[in-house]
C-alpha positions as CSV (number, residue, x, y, z in Angstrom):
1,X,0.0,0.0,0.0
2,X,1.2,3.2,-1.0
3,X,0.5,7.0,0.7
4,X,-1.9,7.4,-1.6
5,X,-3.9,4.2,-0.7
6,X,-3.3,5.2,2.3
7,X,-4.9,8.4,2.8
8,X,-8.1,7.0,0.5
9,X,-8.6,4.6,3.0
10,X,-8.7,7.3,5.7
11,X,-11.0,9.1,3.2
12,X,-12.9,5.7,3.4
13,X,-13.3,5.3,6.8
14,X,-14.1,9.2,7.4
15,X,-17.6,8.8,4.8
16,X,-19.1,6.2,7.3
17,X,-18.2,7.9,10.4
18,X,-21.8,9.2,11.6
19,X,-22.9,8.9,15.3
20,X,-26.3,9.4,16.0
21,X,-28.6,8.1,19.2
22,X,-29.0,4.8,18.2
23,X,-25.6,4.4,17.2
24,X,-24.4,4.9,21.2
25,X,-26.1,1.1,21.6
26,X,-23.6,-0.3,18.9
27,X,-19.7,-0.8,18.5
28,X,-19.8,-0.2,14.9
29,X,-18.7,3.7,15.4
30,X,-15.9,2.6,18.1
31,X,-14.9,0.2,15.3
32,X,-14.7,2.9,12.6
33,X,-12.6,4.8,14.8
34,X,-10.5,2.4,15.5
35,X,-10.6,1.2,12.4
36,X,-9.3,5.3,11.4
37,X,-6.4,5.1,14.1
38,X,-4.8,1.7,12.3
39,X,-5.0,3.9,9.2
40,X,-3.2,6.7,10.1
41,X,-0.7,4.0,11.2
42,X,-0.3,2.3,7.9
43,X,0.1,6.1,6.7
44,X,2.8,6.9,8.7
45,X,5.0,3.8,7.9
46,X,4.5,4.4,4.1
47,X,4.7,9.1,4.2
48,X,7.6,10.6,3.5
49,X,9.5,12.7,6.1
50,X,7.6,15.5,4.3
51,X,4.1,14.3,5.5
52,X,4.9,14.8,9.4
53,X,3.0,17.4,9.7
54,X,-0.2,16.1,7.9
55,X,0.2,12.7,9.7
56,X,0.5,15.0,13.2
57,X,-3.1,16.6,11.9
58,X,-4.4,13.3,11.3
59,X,-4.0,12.0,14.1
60,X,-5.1,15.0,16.2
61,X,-8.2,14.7,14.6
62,X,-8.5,11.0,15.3
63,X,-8.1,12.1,18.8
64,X,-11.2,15.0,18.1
65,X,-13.4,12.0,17.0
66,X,-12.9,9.9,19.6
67,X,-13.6,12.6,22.5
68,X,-17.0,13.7,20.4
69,X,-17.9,9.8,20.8
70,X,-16.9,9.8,24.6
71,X,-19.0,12.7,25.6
72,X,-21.9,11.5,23.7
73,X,-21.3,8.1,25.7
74,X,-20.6,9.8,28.8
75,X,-23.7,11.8,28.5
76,X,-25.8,8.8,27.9
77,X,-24.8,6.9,30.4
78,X,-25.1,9.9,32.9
79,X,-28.7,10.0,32.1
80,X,-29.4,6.6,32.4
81,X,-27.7,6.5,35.5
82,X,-28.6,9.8,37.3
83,X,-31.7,10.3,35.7
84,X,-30.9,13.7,34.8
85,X,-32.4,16.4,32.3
86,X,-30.5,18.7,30.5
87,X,-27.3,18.8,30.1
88,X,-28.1,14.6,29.9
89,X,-30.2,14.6,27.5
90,X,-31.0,13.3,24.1
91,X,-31.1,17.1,22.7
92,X,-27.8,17.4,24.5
93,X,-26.5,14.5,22.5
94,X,-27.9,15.6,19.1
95,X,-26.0,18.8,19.5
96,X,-22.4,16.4,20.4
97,X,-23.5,13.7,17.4
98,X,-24.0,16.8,14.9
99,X,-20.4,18.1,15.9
100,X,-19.4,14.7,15.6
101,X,-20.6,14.5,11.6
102,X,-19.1,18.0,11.0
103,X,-16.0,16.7,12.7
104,X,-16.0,14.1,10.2
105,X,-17.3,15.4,7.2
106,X,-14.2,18.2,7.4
107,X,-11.5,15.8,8.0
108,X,-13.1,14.0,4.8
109,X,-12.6,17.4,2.8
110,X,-9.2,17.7,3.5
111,X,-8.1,14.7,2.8
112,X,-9.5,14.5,0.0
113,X,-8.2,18.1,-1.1
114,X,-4.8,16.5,-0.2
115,X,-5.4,13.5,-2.7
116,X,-6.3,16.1,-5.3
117,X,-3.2,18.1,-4.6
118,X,-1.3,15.6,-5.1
119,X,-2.7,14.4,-8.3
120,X,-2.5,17.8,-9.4
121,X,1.1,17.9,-8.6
């Protein structure tokens, strides 16, 4: 697998990453991000010294994804523990799983701007 590959499998994995209320009863978005992290992986073993500083970005946002998906797990459980209203609330969550589909949506976009670029170049 080449950088290339590479960063369209990150593209890949970034389409299907939605979270949404019934998705905090599954594993499948945990998987996905998982799934992202071992990508940025393969990436950095096959980038050039050159890509540092996009595989840095990639991973910070793996990290941004994976703290979207806590909170909206933390907050669910909070309710369901502590019977809470707001802030533990499903309009709470909506509010954490639309930041989590702009999160992803925009790491999407840039990486595929990068695999333009670099067709381009």
């Amino acid at each position: 697998m080449d950088r290339e590959d590479s960063l369209r499998e990150i593209a890949d994995r970034l389409a299907v990453l939605t979270l949404s209320e019934e998705d905090l009863e599954f594993d499948f978005v945990l998987d996905q991000l998982t799934g992202l992290k071992e990508e940025i992986r393969n990436l950095a073993v096959v980038a050039s010294d050159t890509d540092a500083p996009m595989v840095a970005w990639l991973q910070d946002e793996h990290v941004r994804g994976m703290v979207l998906y806590a909170a909206a797990q933390s907050n669910l459980r909070s309710q369901r523990a502590l019977g809470l209203a707001a802030p533990y609330d499903p309009a709470t969550r909506a509010g954490i799983t639309s930041q989590f589909g702009s999160w992803a949506a925009a790491a999407r976009a840039e990486v595929l701007r990068i695999l333009g670029d670099d067709r381009l170049g």
